[in-house]
C-alpha positions as CSV (number, residue, x, y, z in Angstrom):
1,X,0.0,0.0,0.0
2,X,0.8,3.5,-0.9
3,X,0.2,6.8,0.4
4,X,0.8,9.6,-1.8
5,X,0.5,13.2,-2.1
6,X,0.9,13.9,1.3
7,X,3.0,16.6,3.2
8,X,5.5,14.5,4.9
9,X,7.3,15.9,8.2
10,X,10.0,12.6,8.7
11,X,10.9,13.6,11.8
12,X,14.1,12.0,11.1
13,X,17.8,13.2,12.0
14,X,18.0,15.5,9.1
15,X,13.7,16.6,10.0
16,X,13.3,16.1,6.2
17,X,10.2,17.5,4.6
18,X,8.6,16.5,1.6
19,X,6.2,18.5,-0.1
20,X,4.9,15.5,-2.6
21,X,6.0,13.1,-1.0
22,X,4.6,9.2,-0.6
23,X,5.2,6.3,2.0
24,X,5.2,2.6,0.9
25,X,4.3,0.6,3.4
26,X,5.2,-3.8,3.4
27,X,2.9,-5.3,5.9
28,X,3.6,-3.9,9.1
29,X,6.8,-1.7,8.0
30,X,7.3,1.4,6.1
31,X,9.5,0.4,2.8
32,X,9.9,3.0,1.0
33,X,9.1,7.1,1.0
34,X,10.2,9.9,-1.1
35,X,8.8,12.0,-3.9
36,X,6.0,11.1,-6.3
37,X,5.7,7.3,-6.8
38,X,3.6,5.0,-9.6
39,X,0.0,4.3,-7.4
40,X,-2.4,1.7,-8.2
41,X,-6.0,2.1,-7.5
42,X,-5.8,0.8,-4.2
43,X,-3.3,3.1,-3.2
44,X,-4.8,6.0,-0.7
45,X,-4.3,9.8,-2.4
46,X,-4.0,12.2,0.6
47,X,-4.6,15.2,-1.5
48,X,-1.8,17.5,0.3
49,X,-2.6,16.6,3.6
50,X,-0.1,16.5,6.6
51,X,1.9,13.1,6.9
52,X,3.3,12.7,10.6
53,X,4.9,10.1,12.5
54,X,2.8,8.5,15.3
55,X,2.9,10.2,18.4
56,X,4.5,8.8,21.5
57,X,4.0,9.8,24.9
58,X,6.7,8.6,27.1
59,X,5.3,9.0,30.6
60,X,1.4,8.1,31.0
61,X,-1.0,5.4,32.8
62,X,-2.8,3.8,30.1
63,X,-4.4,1.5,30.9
64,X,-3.9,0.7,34.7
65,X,-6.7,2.1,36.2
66,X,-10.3,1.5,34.1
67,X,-12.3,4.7,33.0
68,X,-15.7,5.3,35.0
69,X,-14.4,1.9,37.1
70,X,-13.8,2.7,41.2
71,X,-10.9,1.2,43.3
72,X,-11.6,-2.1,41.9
73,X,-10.6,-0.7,38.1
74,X,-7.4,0.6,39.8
75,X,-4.1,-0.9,39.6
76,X,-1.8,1.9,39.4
77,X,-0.1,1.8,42.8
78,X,0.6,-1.1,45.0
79,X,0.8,1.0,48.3
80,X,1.3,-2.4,50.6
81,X,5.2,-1.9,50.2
82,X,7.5,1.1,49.2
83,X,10.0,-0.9,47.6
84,X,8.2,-2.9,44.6
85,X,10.6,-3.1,41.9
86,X,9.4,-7.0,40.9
87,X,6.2,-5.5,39.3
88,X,5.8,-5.6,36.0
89,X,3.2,-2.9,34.9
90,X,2.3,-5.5,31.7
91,X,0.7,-7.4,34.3
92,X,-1.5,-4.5,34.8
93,X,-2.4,-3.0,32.0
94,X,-6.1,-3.5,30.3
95,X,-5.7,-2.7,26.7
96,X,-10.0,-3.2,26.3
97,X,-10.1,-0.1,28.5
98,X,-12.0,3.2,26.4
99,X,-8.8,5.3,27.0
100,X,-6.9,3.0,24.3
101,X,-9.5,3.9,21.6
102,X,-8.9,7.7,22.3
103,X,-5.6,7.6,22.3
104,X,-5.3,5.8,18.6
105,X,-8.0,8.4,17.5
106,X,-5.9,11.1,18.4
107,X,-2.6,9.8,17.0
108,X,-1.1,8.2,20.0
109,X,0.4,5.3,18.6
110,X,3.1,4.6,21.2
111,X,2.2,4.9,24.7
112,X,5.3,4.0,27.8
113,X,3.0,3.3,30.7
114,X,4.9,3.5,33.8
115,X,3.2,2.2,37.5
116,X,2.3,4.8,39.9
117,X,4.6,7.2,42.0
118,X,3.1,5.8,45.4
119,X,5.9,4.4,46.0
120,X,10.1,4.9,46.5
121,X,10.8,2.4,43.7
122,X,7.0,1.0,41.8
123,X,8.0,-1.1,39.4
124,X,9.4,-1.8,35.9
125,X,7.9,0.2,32.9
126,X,7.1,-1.0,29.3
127,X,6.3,0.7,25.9
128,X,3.3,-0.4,24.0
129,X,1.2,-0.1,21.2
130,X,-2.0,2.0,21.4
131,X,-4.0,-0.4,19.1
132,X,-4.9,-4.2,20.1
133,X,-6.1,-6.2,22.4
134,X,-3.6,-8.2,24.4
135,X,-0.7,-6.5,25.9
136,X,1.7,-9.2,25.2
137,X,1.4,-8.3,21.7
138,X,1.4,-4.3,22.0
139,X,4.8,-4.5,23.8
140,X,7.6,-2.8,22.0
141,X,9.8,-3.7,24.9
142,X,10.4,-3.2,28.4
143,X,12.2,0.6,29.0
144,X,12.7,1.4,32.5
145,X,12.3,1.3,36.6
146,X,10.2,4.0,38.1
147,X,11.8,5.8,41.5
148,X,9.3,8.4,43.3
149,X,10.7,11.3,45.2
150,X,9.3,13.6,47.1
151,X,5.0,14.4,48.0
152,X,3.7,11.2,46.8
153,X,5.5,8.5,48.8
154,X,5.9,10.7,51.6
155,X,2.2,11.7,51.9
156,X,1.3,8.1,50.6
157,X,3.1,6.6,53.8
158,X,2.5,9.0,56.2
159,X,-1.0,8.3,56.5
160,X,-0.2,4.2,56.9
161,X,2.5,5.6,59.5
162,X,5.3,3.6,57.5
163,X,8.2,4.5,56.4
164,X,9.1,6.5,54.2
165,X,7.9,10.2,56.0
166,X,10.5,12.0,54.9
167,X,12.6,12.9,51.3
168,X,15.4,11.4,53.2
169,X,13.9,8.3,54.0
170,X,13.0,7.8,50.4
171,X,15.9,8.3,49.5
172,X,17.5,6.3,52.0
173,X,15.5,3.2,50.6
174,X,16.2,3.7,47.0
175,X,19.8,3.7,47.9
176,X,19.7,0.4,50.6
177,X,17.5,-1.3,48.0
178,X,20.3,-0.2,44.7
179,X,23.2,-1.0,46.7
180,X,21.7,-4.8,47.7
181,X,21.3,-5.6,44.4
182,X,24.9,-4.1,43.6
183,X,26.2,-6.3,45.7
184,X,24.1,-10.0,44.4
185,X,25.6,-8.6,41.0
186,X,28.4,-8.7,42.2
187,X,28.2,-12.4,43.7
188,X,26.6,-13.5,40.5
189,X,29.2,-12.3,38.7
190,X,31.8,-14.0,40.8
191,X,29.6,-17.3,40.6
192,X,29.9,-17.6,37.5
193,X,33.8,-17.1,37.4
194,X,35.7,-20.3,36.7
195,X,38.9,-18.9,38.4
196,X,36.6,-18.4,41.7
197,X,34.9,-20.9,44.0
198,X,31.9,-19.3,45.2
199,X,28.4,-20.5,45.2
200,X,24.8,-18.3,43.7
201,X,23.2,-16.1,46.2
202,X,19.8,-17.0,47.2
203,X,17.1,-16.0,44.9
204,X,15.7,-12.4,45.8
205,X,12.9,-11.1,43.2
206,X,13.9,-7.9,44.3
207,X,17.2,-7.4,43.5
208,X,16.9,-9.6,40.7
209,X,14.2,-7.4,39.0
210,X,17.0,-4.5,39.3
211,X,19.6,-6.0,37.5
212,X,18.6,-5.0,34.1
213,X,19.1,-1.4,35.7
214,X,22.1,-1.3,37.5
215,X,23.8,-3.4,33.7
216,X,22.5,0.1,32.2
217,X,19.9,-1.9,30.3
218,X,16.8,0.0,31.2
219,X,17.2,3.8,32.5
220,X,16.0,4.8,35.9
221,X,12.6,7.1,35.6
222,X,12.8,9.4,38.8
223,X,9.2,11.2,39.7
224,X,10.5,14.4,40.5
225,X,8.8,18.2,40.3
226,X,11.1,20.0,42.9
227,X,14.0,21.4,42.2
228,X,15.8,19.3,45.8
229,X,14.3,16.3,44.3
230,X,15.6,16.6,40.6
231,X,18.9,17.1,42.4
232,X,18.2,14.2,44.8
233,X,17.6,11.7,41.6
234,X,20.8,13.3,39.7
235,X,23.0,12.2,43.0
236,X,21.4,8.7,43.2
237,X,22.0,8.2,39.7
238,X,25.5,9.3,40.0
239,X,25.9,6.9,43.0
240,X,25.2,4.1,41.0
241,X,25.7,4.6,37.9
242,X,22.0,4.7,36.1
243,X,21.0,6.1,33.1
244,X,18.1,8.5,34.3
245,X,15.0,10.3,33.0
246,X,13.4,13.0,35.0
247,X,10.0,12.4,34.9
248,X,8.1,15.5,35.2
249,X,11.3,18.0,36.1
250,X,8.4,20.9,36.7
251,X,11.2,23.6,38.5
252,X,13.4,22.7,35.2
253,X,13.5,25.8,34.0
254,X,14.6,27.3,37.9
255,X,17.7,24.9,38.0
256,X,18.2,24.6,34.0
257,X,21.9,25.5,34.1
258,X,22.4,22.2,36.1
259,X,20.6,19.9,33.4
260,X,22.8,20.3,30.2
261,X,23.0,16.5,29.0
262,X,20.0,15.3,31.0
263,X,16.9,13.9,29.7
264,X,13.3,15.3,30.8
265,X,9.6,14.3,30.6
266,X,7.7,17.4,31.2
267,X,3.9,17.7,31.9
268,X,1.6,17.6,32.6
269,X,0.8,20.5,30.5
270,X,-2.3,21.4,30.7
271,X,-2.8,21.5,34.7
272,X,-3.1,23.9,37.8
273,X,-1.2,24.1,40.9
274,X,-3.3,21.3,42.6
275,X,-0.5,20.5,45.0
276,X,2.7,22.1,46.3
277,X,5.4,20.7,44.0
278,X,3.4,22.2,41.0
279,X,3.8,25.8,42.6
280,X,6.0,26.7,40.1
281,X,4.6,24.7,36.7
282,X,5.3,27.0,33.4
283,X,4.8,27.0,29.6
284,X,8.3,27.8,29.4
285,X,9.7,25.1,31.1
286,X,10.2,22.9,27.7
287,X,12.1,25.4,25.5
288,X,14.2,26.3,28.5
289,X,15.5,23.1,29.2
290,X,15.7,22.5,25.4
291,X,17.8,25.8,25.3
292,X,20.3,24.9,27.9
293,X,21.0,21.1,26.4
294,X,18.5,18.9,27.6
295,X,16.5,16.3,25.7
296,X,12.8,17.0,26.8
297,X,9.7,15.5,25.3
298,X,6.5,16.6,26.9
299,X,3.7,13.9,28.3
300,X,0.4,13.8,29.3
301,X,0.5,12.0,32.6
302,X,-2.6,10.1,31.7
303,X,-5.1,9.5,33.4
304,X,-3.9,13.2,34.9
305,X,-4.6,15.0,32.2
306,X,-6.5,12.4,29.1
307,X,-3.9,10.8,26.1
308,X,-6.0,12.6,23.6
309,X,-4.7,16.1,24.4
310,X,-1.2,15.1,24.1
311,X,-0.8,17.2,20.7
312,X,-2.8,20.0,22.5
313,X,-0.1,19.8,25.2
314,X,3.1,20.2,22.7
315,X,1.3,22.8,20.9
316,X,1.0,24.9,24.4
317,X,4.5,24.6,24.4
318,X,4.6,27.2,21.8
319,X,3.0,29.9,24.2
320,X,6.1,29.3,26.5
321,X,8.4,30.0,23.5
322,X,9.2,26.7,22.0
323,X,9.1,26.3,18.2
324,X,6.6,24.1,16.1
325,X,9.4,22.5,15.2
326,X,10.2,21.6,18.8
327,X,7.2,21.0,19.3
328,X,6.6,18.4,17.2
329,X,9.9,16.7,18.5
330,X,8.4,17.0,21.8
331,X,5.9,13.9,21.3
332,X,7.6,12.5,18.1
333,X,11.3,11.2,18.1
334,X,12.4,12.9,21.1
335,X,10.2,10.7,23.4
336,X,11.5,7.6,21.2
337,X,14.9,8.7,21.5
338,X,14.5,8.7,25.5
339,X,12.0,5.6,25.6
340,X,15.1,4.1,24.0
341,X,12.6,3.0,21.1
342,X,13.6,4.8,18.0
343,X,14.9,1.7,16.4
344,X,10.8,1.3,15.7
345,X,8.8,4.7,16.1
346,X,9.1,7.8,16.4
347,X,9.7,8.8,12.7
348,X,9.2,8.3,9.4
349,X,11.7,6.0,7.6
350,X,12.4,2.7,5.9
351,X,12.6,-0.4,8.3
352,X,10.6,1.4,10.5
353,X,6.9,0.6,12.1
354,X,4.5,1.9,9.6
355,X,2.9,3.7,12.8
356,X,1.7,7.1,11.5
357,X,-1.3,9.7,11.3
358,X,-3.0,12.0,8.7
359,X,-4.1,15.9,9.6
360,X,-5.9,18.0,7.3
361,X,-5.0,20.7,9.3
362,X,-2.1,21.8,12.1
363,X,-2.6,19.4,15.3
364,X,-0.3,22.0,16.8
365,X,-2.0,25.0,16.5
366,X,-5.5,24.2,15.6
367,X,-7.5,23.4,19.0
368,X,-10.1,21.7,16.0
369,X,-7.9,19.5,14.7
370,X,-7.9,15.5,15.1
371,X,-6.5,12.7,12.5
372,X,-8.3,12.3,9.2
373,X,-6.5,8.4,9.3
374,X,-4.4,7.0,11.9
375,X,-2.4,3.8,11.6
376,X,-0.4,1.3,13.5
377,X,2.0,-1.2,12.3
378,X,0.9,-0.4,9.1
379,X,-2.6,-1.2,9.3
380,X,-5.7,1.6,9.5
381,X,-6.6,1.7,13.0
382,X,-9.1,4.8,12.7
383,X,-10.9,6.9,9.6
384,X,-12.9,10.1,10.4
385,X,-14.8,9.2,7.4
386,X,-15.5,5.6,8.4
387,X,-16.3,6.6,11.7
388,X,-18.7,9.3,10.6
389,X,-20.2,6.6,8.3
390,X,-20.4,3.7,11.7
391,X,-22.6,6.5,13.3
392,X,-24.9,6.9,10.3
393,X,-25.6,3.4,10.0
């Protein structure tokens, strides 16, 4: 299948942008794109329409706690223990939930659903597929291990009158828990020596879960708004050596002198100052840590703010100075580039999943605007014009 006479933004190293441009897609990749190709009759003509890259957005919920469901829909944060990093959010997540069609009729293709902030270390946390119906098979791939710091564990515990109370008690666990699992990598690693004689440790979930992690594998996603906390996961990275995403980062733009190199998650976007670490929240924060060095892509937070309005929250980036251009980065290869899953999305080119969406108008600019087609691994997951014909019928 071809689509043709579209206005392709590639989003790809160079941010190529073809005028006339076509993508050939072969089953569930994209084969071939450039400028005006041969077209068949079952070829789709876009007629100058806007050709984008699916949207990811690298820090949300989807999925883990049902819409219009109460506690027993909610699976977000296992609260019993502050130190969960054998959770796998997979195990969690319920692709037949509503919030999965909204996001694939709004161009959220990729989604990297991460547990809860409850607690000091939640759990590991996957990138998936907007469109299907088993998780198993929406999984790009496991990304990351989720670390809270600051309100939410502290206020979370406080009322159980469990530990952890304080930021330095949170932090105190995250580093007992990193440095026990240091050390069983260490005696697997001298277990399986043949110039040493020295037996397995015994089998602890916990530590084992954080291997992947501590190998540089995954990357460590910090929950962190303050400014004390950003600087609180930077030094726990440091300690141990992770590769780090700061999840949120909301004083960013207060500290962004410190964060040349980093990489950033900001949103949610479109929120109020509902608790004290958001006293601070701005527009600007993106372009400001984009100007000082820092790879930022901006999220939704889902189910804080809803998937859909992840476009509408890059284009309100704009108000606090960032470019379309950025913009568009913002929820396009920039989150793939930190989800470490550009190999497969995040822009438009050859081997790549054929995940991508159609705009008759700017999805950036125009508060209207929502995809004419979206698809997904190269298959059309949603038409305005077949949905407009479902509701007729």
């Amino acid at each position: 299948m071809i689509l043709y006479n579209a206005e392709i933004h590639t989003m790809d190293k160079e941010r190529t942008v073809i005028k006339n441009g076509f993508v050939r897609i072969d089953g569930s990749k994209i084969a071939e794109l450039g400028e005006v190709a041969p077209v068949t009759e079952n070829d789709i003509d876009l007629g100058g329409r806007i050709l984008l890259p699916g949207f990811v957005d690298c820090h949300c919920h989807l999925g883990l706690a049902d819409s219009g469901v109460g506690v027993e829909g909610e699976d977000l944060n296992e609260d019993s223990d502050p130190v969960t990093p054998q959770l796998r959010v997979i195990d969690a997540i319920n692709p037949l939930d509503v919030t999965f069609r909204d996001a694939v009729a709004a161009g959220v293709t990729t989604a990297v659903v991460s547990p809860g902030s409850a607690n000091a270390i939640a759990g590991n946390i996957a990138a998936i597929k907007t469109y299907g119906k088993r998780a198993d098979k929406m999984l790009i791939r496991e990304v990351g291990m989720k670390f809270a710091l600051g309100e939410n564990p502290k206020m979370t515990y406080l009322n159980k009158e469990e530990t952890p109370v304080t930021r330095m008690a949170t932090a105190a666990l995250i580093r007992e828990t990193l440095a026990k699992a240091k050390k069983y990598l260490i005696q697997q690693e001298r277990a399986a020596s043949p110039d040493l004689d020295e037996d397995e440790p015994d089998y602890d979930i916990k530590s084992e879960s954080l291997l992947p992690l501590l190998r540089g594998e995954l990357k460590a996603h910090f929950h962190c708004h303050r400014a004390d906390d950003i600087f609180t996961a930077l030094r726990l990275s440091e300690e141990f050596g992770l590769k780090t995403v700061l999840i949120h980062c909301t004083e960013g733009h207060l500290i962004s002198e410190e964060l040349g190199g980093c990489q950033a998650v900001v949103g949610p976007i479109i929120s109020d100052r509902c608790k004290p670490e958001l006293a601070n929240i701005s527009l600007k924060n993106l372009k400001i840590l984009r100007d000082s060095g820092c790879l930022a892509a901006v999220c939704t937070d889902h189910g804080e703010v809803p998937i859909q309005y992840l476009p509408l929250s890059a284009g309100l980036t704009m108000r606090g100075g960032a470019s379309w251009q950025e913009a568009l980065e913002s929820i396009t290869c920039i989150p793939a580039e930190i989800a470490g899953i550009s190999d497969r999305v995040g822009s438009i080119e050859a081997g790549k999943d054929a995940d991508l969406c159609v705009f008759s108008c700017d999805p950036l600019t125009e508060v209207v605007s929502s995809p004419d087609m979206v698809f997904s691994d190269g298959k059309m997951v949603f038409s305005k014009e077949r949905d407009k014909a479902d509701e007729n019928n």
